[in-house]
N, C-alpha and C positions, 0 to 999 in steps of 0.2 A: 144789490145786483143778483144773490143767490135769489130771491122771490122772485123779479124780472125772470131769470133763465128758468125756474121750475113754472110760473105761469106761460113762458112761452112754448116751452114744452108739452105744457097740457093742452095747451088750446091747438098747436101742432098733431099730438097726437087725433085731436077729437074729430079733425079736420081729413086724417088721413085715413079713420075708422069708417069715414060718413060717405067721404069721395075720393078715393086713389087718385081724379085724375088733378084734383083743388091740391093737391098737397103742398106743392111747390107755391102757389099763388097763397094758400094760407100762412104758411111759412114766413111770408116775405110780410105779410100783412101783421102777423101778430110780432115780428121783430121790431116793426114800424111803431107800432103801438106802445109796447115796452118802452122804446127809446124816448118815446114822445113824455112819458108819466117823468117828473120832476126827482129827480135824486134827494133823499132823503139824509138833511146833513145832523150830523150830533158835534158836541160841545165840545172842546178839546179842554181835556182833561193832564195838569200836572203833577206827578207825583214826586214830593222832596224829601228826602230823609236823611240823615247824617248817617257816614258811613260808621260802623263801630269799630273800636279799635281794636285787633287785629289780636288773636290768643297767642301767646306765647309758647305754651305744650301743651299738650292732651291732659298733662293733670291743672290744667288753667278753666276757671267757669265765671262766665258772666248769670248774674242771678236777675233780673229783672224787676219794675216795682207792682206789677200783677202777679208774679210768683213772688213775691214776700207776703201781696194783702191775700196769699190763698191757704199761706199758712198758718195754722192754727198755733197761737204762741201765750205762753202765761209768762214768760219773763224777758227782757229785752234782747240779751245775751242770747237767749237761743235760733235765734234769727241766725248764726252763726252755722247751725245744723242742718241751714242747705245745702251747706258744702258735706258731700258723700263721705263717711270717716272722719269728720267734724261731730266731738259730743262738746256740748256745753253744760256741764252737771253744777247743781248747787248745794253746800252743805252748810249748818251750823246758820240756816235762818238767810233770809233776805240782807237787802242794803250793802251790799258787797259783792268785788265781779266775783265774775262764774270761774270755773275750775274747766280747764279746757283742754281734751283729749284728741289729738290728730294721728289715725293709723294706728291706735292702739300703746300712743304714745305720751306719757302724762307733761303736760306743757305747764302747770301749776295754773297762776291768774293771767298766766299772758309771757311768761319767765322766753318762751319760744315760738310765738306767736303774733307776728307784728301787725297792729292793727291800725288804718288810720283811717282819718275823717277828713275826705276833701283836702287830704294830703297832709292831714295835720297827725303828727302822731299820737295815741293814746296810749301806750307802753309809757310808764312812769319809772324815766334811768333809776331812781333809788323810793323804795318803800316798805315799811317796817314788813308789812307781810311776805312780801315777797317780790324781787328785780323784774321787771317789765309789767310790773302789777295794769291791769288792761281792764275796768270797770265803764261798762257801756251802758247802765241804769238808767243815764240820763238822755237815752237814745228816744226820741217819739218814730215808731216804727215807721206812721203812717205819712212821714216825712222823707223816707230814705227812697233815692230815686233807684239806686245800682248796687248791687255790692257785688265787687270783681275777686274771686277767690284764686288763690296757687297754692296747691300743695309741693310740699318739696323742697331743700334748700335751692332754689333756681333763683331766690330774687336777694341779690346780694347789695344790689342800690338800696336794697330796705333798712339795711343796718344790724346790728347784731343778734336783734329780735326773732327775726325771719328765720330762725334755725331749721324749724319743722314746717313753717306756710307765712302767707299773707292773706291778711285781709283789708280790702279798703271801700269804705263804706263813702255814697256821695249821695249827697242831699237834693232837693226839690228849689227850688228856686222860686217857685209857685205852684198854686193849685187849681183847678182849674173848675174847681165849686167849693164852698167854705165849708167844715167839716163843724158837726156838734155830736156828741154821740154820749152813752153811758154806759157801761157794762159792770153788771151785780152779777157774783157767782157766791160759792160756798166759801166758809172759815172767812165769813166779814169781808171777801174782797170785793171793793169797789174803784172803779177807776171812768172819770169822765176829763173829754177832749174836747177842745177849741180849737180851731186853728181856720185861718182864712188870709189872701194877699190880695193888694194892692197896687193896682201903677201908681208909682211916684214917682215925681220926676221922669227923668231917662230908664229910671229900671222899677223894680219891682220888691215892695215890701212884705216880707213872710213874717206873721205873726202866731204861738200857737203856745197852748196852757193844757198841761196836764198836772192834774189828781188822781192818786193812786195810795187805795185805804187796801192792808192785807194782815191777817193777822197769825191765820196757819194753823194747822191740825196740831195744836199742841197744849198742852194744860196751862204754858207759861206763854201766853201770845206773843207775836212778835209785836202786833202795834206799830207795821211800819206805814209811815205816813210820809209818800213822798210828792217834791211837788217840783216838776218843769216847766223851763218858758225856752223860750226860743223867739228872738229877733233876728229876721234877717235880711238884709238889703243887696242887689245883687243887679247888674244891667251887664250892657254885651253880649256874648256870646261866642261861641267855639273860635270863630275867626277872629274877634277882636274883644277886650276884655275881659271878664273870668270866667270860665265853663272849667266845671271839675277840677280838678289836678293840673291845668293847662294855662297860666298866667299868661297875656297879650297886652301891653302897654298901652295899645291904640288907642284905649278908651282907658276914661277913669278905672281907677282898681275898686271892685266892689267890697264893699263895708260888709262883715258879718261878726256876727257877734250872740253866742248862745252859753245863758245862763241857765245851770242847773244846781237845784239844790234836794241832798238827801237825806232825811229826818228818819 
């Protein structure tokens, strides 16, 4: 319609340049014209998205899974260090969680730090090193879909853990091109990734293998050789069966199941 009225105007205009007295008759001739050319239709276009759910305080942050792959990360644990006043530090060598500082406040392996997986908790009620002991080694980065952060004791449904924050890590349920990759760097580190899904059935099968060789700027190597799999089966969705944290009976309960093993 905007082209219609700027051509009918031009040719309006050219009509009144040429002969003041045509003006009125060209007018009426180029509105005819316009009207006559066919309307030009486009495709109608729908856009869906799931609404996200809703922050709780300004010290509350959703992390995304394009801002997790844009971080550069040598250990699993620090993926935690999205979170602004989140240090995740490591001492005395690999193979064991991180040492975790919120606000300047020492949380030990996790002693005040509740962490879960798709609502599952990782705080370990009793462990020789230390109470809420929180070791996420076994994490495949390239897997995690969200990770929803609160600092602050504000989330008291979490349990006794959540002293100083929360954190809760949710996974992928598929992917949407199958991953192979390798990464060599310095002090012997090597680490290569598999991972790829499957519809099966009603839902959808998540498969995925990590190796990881590191040995450390040290005269005594650490020699750690760790190695992950991850199976996971998963159907439904937000409205009906399992998405995240949000169980719905409507449909079958989806099956998941992730095995890690640390050498």
């Amino acid at each position: 319609m905007i082209q219609r009225l700027r051509r009918f105007c031009l040719n309006a205009s050219c009509f009144i340049a040429m002969a003041p007295r045509l003006a009125f008759p060209a007018c009426l001739l180029a509105l005819a014209l316009a009207q006559a050319e066919p309307l030009a239709s486009m495709p109608e276009v729908v856009v869906r998205a799931p609404a996200p759910l809703p922050l709780a305080s300004a010290s509350e942050r959703v992390i995304t899974a394009d801002e997790i792959a844009s971080r550069p990360i040598a250990r699993p644990g620090e993926i935690l260090e999205a979170a602004p006043g989140l240090i995740a530090s490591q001492h005395s060598g690999e193979g064991k969680a991180n040492q975790y500082f919120l606000r300047g406040f020492n949380l030990d392996h996790g002693t005040d730090l509740a962490i879960t997986l798709d609502g599952m908790p990782l705080n370990m009620r009793s462990h020789a090193h230390g109470q809420g002991y929180a070791d996420l080694n076994f994490l495949i980065l390239e897997l995690l879909a969200e990770m929803r952060l609160r600092k602050g004791p504000y989330g008291a449904d979490q349990g006794d853990f959540a002293n100083a924050g929360q954190v809760d890590l949710s996974l992928l349920n598929s992917l949407p091109r199958p991953i192979l990759q390798t990464t060599i760097g310095s002090f012997g580190y090597w680490r290569g990734l598999a991972a790829g899904s499957q519809a099966l059935g009603p839902g959808r099968l998540l498969l995925a293998g990590e190796i990881t060789a590191y040995d450390g700027p040290w005269e005594r190597a650490d020699r750690l050789r760790r190695f992950n799999g991850l199976a996971r089966y998963s159907q439904g969705g937000e409205a009906a069966g399992v998405a995240g944290r949000h169980v719905h009976p409507v449909e079958p309960v989806a099956i998941r199941l992730t095995l890690s093993v640390v050498l």
